[in-house]
FILUMGU-415051 format. One record per atom (N, C-alpha, C): residue number from 1; atom name; x, y, z. Coordinates in steps of 0.02 Angstrom, whole numbers, plus 50000, padded with zeros to 5 digits. Layout:
N
<pt seq="NUM" atom="CA" east="X" north="Y" up="Z"/>
...
//
This chain:
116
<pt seq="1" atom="N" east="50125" north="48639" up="49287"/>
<pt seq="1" atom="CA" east="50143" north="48635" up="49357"/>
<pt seq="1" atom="C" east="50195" north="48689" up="49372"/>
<pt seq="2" atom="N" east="50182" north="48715" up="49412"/>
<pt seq="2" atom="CA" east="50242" north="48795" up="49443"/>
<pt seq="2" atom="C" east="50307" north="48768" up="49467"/>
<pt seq="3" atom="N" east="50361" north="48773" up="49467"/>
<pt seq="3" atom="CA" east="50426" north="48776" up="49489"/>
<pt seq="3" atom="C" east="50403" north="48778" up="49560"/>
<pt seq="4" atom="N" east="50457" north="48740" up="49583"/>
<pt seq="4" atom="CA" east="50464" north="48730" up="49664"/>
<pt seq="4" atom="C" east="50501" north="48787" up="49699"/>
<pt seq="5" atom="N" east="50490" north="48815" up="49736"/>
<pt seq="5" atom="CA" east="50508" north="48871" up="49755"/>
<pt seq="5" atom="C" east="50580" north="48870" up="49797"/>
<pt seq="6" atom="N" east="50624" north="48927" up="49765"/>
<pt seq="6" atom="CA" east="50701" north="48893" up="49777"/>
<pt seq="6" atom="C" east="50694" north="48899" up="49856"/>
<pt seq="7" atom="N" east="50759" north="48868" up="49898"/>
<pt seq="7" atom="CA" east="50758" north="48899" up="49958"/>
<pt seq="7" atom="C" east="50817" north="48912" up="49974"/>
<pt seq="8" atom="N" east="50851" north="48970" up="49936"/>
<pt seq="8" atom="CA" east="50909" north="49008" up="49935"/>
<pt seq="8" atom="C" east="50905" north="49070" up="49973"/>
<pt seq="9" atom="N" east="50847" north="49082" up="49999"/>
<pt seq="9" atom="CA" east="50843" north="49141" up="50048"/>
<pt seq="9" atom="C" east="50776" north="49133" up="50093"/>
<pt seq="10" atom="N" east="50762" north="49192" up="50131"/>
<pt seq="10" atom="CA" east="50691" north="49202" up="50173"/>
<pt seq="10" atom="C" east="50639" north="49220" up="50145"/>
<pt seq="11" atom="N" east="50582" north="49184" up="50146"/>
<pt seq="11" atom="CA" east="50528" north="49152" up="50064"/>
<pt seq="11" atom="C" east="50485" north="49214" up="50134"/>
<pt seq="12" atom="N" east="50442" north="49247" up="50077"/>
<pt seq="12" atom="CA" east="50397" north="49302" up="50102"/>
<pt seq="12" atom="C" east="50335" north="49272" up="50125"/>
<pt seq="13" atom="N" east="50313" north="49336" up="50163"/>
<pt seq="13" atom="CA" east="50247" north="49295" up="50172"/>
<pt seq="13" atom="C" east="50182" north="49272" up="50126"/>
<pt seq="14" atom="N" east="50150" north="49231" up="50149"/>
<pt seq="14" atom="CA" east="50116" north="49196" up="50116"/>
<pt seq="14" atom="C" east="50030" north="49238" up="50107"/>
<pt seq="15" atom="N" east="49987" north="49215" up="50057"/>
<pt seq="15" atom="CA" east="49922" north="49250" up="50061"/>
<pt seq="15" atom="C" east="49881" north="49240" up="50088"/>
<pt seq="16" atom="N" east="49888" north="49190" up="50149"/>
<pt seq="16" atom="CA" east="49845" north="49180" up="50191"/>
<pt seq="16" atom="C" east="49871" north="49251" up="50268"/>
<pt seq="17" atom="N" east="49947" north="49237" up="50236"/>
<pt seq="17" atom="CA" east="49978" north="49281" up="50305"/>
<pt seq="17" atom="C" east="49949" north="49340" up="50276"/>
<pt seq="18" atom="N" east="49960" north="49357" up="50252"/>
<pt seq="18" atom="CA" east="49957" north="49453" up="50194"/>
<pt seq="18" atom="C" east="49869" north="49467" up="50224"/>
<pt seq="19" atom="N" east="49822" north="49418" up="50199"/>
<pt seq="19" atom="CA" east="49754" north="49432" up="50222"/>
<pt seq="19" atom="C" east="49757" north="49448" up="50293"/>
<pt seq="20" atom="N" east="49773" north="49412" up="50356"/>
<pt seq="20" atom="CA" east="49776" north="49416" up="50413"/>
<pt seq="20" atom="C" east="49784" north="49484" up="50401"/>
<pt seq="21" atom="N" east="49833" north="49490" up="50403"/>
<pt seq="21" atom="CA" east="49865" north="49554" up="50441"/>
<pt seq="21" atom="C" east="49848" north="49595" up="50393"/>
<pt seq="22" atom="N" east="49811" north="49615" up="50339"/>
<pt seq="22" atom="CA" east="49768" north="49668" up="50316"/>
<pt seq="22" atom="C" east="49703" north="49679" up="50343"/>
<pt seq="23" atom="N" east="49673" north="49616" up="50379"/>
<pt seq="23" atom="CA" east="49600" north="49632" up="50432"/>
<pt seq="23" atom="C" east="49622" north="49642" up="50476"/>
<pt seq="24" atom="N" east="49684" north="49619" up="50508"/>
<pt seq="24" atom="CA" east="49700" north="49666" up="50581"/>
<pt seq="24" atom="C" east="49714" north="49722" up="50584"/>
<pt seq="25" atom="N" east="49755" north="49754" up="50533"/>
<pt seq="25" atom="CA" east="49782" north="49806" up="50515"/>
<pt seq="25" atom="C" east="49687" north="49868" up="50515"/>
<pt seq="26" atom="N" east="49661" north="49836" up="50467"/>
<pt seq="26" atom="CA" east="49596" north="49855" up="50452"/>
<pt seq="26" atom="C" east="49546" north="49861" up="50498"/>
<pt seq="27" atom="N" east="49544" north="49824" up="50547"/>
<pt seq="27" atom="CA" east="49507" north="49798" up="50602"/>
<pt seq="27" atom="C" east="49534" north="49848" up="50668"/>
<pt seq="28" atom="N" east="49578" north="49875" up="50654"/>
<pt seq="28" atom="CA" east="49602" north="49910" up="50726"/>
<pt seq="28" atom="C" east="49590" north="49990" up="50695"/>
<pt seq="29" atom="N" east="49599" north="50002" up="50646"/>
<pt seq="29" atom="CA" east="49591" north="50069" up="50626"/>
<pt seq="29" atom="C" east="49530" north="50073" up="50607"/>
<pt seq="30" atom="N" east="49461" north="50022" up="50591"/>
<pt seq="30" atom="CA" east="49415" north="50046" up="50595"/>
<pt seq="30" atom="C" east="49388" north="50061" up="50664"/>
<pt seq="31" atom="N" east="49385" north="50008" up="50700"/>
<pt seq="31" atom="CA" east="49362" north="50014" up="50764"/>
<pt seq="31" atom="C" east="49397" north="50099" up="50802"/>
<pt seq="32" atom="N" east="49436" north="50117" up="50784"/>
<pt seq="32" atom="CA" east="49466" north="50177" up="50804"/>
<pt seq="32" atom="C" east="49421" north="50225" up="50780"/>
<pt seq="33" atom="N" east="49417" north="50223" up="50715"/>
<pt seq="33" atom="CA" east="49350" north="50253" up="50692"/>
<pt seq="33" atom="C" east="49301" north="50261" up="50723"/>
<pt seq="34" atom="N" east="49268" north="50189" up="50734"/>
<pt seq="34" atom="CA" east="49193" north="50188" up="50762"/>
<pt seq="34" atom="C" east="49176" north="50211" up="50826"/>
<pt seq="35" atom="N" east="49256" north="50215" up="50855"/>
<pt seq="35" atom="CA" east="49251" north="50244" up="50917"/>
<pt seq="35" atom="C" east="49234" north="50321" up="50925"/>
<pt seq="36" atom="N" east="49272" north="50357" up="50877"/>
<pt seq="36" atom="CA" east="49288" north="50430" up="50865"/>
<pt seq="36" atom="C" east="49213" north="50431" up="50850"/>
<pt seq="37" atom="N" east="49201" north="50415" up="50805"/>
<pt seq="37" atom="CA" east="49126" north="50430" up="50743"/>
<pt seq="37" atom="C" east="49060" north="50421" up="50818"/>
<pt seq="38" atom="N" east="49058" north="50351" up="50836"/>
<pt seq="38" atom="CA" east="49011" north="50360" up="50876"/>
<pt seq="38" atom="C" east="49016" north="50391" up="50950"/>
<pt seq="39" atom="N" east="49064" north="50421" up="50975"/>
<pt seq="39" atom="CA" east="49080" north="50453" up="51034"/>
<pt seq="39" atom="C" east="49047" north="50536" up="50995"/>
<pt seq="40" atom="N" east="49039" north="50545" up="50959"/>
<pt seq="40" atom="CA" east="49054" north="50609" up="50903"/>
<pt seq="40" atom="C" east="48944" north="50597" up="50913"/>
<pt seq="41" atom="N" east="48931" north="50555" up="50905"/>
<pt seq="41" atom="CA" east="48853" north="50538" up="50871"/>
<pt seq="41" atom="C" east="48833" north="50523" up="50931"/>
<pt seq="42" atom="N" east="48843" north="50493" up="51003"/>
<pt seq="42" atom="CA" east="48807" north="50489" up="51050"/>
<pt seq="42" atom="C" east="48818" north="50555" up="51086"/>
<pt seq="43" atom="N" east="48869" north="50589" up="51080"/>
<pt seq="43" atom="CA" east="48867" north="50685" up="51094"/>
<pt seq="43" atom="C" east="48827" north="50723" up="51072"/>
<pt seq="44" atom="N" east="48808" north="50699" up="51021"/>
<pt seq="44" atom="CA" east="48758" north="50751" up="50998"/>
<pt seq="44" atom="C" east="48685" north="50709" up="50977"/>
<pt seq="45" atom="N" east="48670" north="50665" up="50961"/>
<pt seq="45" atom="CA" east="48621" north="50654" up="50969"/>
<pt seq="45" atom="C" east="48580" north="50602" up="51034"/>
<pt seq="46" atom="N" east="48618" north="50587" up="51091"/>
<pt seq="46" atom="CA" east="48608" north="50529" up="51143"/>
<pt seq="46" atom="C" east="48650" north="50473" up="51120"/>
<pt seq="47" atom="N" east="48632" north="50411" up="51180"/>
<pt seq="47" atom="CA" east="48611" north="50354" up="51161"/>
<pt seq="47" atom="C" east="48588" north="50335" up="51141"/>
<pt seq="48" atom="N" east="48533" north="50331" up="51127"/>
<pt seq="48" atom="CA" east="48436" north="50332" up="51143"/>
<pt seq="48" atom="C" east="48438" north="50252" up="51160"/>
<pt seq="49" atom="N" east="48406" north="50190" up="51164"/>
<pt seq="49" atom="CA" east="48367" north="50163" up="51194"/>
<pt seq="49" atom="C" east="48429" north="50096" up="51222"/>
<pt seq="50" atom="N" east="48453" north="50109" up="51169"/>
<pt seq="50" atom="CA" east="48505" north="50043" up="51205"/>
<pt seq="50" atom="C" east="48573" north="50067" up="51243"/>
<pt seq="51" atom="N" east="48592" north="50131" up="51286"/>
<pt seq="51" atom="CA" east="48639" north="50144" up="51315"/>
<pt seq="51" atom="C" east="48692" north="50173" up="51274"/>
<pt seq="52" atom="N" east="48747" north="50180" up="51317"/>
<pt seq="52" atom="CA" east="48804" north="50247" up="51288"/>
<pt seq="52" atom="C" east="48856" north="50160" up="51257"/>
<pt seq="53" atom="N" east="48858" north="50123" up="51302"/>
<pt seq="53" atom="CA" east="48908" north="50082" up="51299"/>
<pt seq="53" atom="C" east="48885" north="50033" up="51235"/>
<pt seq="54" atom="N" east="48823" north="49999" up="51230"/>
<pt seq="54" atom="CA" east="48795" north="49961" up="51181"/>
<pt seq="54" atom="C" east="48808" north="50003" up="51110"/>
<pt seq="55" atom="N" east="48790" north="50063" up="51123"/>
<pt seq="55" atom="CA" east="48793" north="50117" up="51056"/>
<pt seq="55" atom="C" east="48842" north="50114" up="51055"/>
<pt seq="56" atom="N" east="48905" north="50134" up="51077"/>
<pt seq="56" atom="CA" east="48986" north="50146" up="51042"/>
<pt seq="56" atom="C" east="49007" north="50067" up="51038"/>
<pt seq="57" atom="N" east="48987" north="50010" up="51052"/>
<pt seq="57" atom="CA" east="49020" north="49951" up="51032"/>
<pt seq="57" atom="C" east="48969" north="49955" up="50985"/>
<pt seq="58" atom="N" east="48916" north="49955" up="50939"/>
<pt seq="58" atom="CA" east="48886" north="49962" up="50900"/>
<pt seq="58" atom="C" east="48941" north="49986" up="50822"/>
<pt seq="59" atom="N" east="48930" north="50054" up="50850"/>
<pt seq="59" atom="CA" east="48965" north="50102" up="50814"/>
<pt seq="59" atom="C" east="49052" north="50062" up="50792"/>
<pt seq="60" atom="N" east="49064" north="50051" up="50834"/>
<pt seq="60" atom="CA" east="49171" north="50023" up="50825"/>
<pt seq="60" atom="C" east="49146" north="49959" up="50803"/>
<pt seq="61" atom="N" east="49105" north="49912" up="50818"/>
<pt seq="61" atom="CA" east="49115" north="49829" up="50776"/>
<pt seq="61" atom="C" east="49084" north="49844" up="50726"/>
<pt seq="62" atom="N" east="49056" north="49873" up="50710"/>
<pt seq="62" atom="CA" east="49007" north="49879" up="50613"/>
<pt seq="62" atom="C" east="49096" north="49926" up="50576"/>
<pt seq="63" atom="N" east="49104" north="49970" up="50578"/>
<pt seq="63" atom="CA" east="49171" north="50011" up="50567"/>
<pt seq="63" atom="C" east="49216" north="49964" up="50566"/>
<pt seq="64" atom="N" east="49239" north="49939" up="50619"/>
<pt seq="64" atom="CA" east="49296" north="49884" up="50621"/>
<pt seq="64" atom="C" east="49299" north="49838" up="50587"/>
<pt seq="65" atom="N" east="49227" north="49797" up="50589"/>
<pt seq="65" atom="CA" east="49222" north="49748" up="50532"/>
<pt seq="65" atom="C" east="49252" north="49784" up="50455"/>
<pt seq="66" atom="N" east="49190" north="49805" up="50441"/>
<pt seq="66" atom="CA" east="49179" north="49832" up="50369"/>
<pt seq="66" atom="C" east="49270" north="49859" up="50340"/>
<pt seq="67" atom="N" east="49291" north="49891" up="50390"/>
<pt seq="67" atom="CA" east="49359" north="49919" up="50359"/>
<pt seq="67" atom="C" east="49397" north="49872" up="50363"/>
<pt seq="68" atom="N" east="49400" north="49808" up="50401"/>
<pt seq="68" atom="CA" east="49447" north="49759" up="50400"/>
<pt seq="68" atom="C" east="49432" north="49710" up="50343"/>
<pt seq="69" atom="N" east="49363" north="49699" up="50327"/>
<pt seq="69" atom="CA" east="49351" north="49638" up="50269"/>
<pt seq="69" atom="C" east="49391" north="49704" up="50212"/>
<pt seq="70" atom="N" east="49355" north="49753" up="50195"/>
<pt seq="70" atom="CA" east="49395" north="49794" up="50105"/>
<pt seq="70" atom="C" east="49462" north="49802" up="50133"/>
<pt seq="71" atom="N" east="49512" north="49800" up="50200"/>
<pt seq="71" atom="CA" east="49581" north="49806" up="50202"/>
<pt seq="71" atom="C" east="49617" north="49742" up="50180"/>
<pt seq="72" atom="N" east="49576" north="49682" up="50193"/>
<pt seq="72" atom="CA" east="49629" north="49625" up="50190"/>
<pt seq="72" atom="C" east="49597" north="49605" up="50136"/>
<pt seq="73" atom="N" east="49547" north="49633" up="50089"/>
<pt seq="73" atom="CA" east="49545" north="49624" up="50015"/>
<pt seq="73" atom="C" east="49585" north="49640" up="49984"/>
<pt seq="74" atom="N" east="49614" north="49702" up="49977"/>
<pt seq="74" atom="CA" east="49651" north="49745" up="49969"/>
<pt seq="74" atom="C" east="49705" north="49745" up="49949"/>
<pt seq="75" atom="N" east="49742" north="49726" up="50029"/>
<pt seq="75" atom="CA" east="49804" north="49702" up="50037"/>
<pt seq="75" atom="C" east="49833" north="49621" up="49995"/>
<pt seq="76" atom="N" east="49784" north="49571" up="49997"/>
<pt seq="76" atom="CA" east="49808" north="49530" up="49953"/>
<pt seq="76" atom="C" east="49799" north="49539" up="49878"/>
<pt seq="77" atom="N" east="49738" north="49564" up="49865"/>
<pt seq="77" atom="CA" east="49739" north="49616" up="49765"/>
<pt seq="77" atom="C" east="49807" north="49666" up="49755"/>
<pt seq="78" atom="N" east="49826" north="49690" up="49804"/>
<pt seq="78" atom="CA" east="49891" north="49750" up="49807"/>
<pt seq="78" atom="C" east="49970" north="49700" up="49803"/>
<pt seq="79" atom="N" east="49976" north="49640" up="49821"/>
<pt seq="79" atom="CA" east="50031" north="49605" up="49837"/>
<pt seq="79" atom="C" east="50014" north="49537" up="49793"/>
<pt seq="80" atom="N" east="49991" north="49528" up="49746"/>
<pt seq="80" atom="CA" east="49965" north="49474" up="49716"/>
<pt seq="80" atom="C" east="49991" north="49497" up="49637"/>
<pt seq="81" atom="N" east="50039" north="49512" up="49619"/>
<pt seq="81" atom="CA" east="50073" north="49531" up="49557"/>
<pt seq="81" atom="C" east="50101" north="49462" up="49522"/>
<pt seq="82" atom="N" east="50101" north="49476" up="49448"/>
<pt seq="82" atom="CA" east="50111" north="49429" up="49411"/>
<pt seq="82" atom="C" east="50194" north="49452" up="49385"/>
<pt seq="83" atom="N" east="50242" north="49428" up="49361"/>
<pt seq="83" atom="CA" east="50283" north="49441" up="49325"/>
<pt seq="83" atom="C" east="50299" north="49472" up="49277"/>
<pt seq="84" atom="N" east="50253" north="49479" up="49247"/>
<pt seq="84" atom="CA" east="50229" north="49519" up="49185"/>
<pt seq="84" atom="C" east="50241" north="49593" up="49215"/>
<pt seq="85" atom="N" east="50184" north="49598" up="49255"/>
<pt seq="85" atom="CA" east="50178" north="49669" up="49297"/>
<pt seq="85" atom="C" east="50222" north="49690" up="49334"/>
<pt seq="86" atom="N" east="50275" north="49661" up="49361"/>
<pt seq="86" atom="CA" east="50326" north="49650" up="49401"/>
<pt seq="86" atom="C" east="50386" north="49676" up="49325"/>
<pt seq="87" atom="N" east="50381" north="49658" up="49282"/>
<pt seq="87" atom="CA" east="50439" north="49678" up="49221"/>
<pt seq="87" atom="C" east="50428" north="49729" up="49191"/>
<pt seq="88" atom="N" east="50385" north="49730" up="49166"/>
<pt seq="88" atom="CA" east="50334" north="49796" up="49147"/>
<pt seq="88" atom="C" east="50372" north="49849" up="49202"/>
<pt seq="89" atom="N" east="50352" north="49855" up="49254"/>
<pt seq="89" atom="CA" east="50369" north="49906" up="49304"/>
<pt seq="89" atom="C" east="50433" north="49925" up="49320"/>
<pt seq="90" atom="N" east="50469" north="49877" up="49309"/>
<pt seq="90" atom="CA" east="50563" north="49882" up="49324"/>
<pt seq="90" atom="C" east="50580" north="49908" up="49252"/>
<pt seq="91" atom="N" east="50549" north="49892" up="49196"/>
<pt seq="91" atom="CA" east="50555" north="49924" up="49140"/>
<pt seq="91" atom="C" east="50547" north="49988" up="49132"/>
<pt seq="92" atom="N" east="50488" north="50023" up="49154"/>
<pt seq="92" atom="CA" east="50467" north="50083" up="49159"/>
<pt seq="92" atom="C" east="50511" north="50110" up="49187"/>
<pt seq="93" atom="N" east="50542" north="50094" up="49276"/>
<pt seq="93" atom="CA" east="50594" north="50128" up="49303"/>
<pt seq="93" atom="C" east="50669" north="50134" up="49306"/>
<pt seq="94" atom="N" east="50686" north="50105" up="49234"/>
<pt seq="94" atom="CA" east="50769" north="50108" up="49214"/>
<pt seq="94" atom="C" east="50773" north="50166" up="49183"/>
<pt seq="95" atom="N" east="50832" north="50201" up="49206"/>
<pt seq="95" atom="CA" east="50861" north="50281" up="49155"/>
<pt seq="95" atom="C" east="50850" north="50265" up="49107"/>
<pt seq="96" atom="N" east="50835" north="50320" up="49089"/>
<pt seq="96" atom="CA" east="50833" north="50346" up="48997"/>
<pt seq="96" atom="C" east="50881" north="50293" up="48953"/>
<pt seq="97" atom="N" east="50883" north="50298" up="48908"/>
<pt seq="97" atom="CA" east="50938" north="50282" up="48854"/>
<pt seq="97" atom="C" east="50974" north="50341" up="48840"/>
<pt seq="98" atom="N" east="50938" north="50372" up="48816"/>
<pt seq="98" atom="CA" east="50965" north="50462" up="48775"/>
<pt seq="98" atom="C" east="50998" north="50498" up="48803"/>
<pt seq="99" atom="N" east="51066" north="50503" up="48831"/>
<pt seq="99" atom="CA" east="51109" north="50537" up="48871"/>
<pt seq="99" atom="C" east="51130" north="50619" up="48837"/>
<pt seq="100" atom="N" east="51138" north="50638" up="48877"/>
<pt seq="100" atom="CA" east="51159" north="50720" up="48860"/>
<pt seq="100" atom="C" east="51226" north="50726" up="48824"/>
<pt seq="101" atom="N" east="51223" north="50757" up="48745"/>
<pt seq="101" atom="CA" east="51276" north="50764" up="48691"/>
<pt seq="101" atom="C" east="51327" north="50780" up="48735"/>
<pt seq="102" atom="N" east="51319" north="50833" up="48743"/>
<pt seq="102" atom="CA" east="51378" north="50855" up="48770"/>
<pt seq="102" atom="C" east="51448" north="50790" up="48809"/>
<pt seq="103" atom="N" east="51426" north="50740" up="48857"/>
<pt seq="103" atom="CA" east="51451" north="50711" up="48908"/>
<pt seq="103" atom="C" east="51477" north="50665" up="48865"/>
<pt seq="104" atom="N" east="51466" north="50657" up="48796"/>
<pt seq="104" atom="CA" east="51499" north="50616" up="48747"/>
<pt seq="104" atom="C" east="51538" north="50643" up="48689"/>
<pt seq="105" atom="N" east="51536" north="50701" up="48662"/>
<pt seq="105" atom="CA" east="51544" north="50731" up="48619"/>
<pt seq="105" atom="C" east="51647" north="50742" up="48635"/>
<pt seq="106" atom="N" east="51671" north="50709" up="48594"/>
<pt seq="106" atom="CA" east="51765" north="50709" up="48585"/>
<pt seq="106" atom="C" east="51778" north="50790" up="48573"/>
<pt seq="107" atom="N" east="51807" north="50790" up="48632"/>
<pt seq="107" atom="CA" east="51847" north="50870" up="48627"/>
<pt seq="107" atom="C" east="51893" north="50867" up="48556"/>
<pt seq="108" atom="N" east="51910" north="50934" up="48537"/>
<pt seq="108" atom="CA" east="51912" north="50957" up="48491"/>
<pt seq="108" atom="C" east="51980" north="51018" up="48503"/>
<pt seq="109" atom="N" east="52046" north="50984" up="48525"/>
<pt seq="109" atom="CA" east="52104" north="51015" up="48548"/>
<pt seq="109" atom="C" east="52113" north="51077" up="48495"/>
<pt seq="110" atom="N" east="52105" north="51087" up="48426"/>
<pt seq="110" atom="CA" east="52132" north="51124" up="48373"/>
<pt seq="110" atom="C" east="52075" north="51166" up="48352"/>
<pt seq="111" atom="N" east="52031" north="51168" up="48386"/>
<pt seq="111" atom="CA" east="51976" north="51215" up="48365"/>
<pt seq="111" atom="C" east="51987" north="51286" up="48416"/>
<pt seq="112" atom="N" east="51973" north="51325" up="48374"/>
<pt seq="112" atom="CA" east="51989" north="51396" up="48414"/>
<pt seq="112" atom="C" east="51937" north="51424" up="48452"/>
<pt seq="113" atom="N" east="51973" north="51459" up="48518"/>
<pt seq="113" atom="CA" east="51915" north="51477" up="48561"/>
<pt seq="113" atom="C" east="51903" north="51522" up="48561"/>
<pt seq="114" atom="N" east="51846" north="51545" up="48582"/>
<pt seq="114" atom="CA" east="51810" north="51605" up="48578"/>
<pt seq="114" atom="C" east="51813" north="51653" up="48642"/>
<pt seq="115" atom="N" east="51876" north="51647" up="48710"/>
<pt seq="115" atom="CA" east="51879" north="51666" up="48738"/>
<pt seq="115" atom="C" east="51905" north="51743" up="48755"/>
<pt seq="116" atom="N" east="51925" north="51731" up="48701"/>
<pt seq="116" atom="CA" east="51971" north="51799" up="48713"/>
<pt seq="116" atom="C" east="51954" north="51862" up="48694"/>
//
C-alpha cells in the first residue's frame, strides 16, 4: 500500500489533470494546423464536392483530433516518473567530485621563485 500523501505543501496536478490539458494543448495546435494545411489544399486543389467550409472543418477536426490524442499521451508518459528515474537524474546532475589541484594544493612560503 503507498504512503499517504503528505500535505505540507501544494500537491501537483493530478493524471487525469496532466491528460486534459495535453489534448487541449494538442487539440488547439492541431486544429491550427488543419486550418493552415487545408486552407493551403483547398487553394490549390478546390473544394471539390463537399464545399470550402465542410473541407477545412474536415481538414482542422481529423489534425486536431489526431494531435491531441499522441499530445495527452505524451504528456502523461513525459510526467509519469518513478523515483528511481527521478535519482538517477539528480545524480547525473551534481558537480564533479575531481576539483582542480591547483585550488587545493598548500602554498609553499620557502620555495624559491622563478620571477626574477
Amino acid at each position: 500500500m503507498p504512503p499517504p500523501p503528505s500535505h505540507g505543501g501544494a500537491m501537483g496536478p493530478s493524471t487525469t489533470d496532466k491528460l486534459k490539458m495535453g489534448a487541449l494543448m494538442g487539440g488547439t495546435v492541431g486544429t491550427i494546423i488543419g486550418f493552415i494545411f487545408g486552407t493551403v489544399n483547398i487553394f490549390r486543389y478546390g473544394a471539390g464536392p463537399n464545399g470550402i467550409m465542410r473541407t477545412l472543418g474536415q481538414y482542422m477536426l481529423g489534425s486536431g483530433a489526431t494531435f491531441g490524442f499522441f499530445m495527452s499521451i505524451g504528456s502523461v508518459i513525459r510526467s509519469d516518473s518513478s523515483p528511481i528515474a527521478y535519482e538517477a537524474y539528480m545524480h547525473a546532475q551534481r558537480k564533479p567530485m575531481i576539483m582542480a589541484a591547483n585550488a587545493f594544493r598548500p602554498r609553499n612560503p620557502t620555495r624559491p621563485s622563478s620571477d626574477k
